[in-house]
C-alpha positions in Angstrom: 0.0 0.0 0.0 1.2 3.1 -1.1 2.1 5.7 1.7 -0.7 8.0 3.2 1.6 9.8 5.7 1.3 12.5 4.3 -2.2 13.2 5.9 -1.9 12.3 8.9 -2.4 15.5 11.5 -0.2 15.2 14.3 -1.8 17.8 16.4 -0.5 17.3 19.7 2.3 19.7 18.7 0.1 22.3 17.1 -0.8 25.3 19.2 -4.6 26.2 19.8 -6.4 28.3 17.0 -6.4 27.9 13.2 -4.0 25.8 10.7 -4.0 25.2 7.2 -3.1 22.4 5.3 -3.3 21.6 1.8 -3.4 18.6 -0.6 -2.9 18.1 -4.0 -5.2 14.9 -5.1 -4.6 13.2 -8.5 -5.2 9.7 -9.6 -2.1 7.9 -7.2 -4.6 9.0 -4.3 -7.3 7.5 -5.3 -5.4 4.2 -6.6 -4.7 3.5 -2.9 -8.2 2.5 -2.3 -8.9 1.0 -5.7 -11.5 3.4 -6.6 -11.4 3.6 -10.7 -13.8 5.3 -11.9 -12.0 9.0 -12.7 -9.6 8.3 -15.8 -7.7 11.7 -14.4 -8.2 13.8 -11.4 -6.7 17.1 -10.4 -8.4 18.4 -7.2 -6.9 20.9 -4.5 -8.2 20.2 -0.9 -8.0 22.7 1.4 -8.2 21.6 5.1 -9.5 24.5 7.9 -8.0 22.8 10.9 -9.3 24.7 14.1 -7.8 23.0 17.4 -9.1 24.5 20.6 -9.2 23.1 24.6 -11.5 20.5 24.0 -12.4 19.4 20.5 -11.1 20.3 16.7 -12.9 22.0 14.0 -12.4 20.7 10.3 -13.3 22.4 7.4 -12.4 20.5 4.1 -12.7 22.1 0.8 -12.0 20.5 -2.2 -12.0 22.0 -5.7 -11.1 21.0 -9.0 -11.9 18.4 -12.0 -12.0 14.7 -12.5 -12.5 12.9 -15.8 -15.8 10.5 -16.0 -17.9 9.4 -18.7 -20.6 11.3 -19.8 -23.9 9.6 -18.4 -25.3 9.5 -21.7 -23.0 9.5 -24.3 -20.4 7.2 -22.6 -17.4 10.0 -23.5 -14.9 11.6 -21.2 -15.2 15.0 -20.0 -13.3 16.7 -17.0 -16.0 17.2 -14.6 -15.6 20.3 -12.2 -16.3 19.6 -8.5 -16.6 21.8 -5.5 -17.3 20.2 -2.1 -17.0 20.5 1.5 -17.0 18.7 4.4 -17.5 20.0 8.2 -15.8 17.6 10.9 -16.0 17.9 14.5 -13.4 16.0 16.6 -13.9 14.9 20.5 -11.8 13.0 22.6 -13.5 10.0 24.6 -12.9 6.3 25.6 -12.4 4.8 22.5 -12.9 5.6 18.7 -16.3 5.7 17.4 -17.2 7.2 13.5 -20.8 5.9 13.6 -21.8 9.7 13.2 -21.1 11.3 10.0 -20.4 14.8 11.6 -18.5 13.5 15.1 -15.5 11.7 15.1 -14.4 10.6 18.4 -10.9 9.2 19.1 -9.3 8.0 22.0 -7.4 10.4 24.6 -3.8 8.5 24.3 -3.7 9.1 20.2 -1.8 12.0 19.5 -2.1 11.7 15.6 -4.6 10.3 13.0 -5.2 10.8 9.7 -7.8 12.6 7.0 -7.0 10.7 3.9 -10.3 8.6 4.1 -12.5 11.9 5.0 -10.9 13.4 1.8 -11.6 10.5 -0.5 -14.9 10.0 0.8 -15.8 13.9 0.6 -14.2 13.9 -3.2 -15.9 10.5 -4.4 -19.6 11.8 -3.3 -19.1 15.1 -4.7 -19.5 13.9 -7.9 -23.0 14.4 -9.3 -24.7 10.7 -9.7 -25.9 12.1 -12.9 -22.6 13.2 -15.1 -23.6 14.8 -18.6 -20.5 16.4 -21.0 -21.5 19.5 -21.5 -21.3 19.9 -24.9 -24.8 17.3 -24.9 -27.5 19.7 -25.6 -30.8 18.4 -24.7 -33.6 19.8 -26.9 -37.0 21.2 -25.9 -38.1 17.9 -28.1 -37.2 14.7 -25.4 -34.2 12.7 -26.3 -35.3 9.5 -28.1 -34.3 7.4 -24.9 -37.5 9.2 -23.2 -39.7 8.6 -26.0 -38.5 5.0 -25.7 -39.7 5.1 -22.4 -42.6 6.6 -22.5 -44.1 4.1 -25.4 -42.7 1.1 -23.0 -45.1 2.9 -20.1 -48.2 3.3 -22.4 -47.9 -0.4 -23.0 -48.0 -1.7 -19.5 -50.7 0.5 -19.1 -52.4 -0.9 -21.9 -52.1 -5.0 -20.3 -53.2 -3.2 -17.2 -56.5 -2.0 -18.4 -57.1 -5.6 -20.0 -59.0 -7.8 -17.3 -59.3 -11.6 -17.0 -62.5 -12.4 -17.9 -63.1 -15.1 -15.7 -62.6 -12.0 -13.0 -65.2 -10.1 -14.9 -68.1 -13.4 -14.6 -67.1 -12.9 -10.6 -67.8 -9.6 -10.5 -71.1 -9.9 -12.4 -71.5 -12.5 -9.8 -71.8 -10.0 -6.8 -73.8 -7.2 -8.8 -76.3 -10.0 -9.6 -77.0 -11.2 -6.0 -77.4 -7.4 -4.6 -80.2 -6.8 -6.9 
């Protein structure tokens, strides 16, 4: 496994108030937790480290493009992404991440590390939906919708049609009322 040291905070030795630290991401990052799906990345994370009495305050920021297929037109495109991510560190018995806005770690660690807050900020930043921009989308749908939309008017064309065997039951409960 390729070396993540370079993200690990040692802030016993940091004084209290605010820090900055900043991170280049490309593709070697991202190849340490064999994620695959950006053919290129180039993002800039910026990291608002806050370290007061009791608890840290983290403030990542991450800006900068990766290159996915286009959703629709299966083509690469460099994708701009901003994102951020607020982080709250506490000290307590042992280390819990359950919550996605707490991070508690032990009171004997005097280090730890923000690569996997960084990947998982950068990997859901990107949109679910990715579309190249160049793909105009005309005021007339795209012929996958029309698609679509004639597969939908069928169902709800065997939907309408009834067993008829169900039909003689019904008629059989009308009849008896009256």
């Amino acid at each position: 496994m390729k070396d993540l040291k370079q993200f690990d905070i040692p802030f016993v030795g940091l004084k209290e108030g605010k820090h900055l630290f900043e991170y280049s991401i490309d593709n070697t990052f991202f190849e340490i937790y064999n994620y695959s799906e950006f053919e290129k990345s180039s993002v800039k994370v910026t990291l608002e480290f806050v370290k007061k009495s009791t608890l840290f305050e983290l403030n990542f920021t991450a800006k900068g493009t990766v290159h996915v297929p286009c959703d629709l037109t299966n083509e690469y495109f460099d994708l701009e992404i901003t994102t951020t991510l607020p982080l709250v560190v506490k000290f307590g018995p042992e280390y819990n991440d359950e919550n996605e806005e707490i991070l508690v770690l032990p009171h004997e660690v005097y280090q730890f590390s923000v690569a996997q807050f960084i990947y998982e900020m950068i990997v859901l930043g990107v949109p679910t939906k990715r579309i190249h921009p160049d793909v105009i989308l005309d005021d007339d749908e795209p012929e996958a919708l029309n698609v679509a939309e004639e597969l939908e008017t069928e169902e709800e064309k065997t939907v309408e049609i009834t067993d008829p065997r169900w039909d003689k039951l019904k008629n059989l409960i009308t009849e008896k009322k009256t």
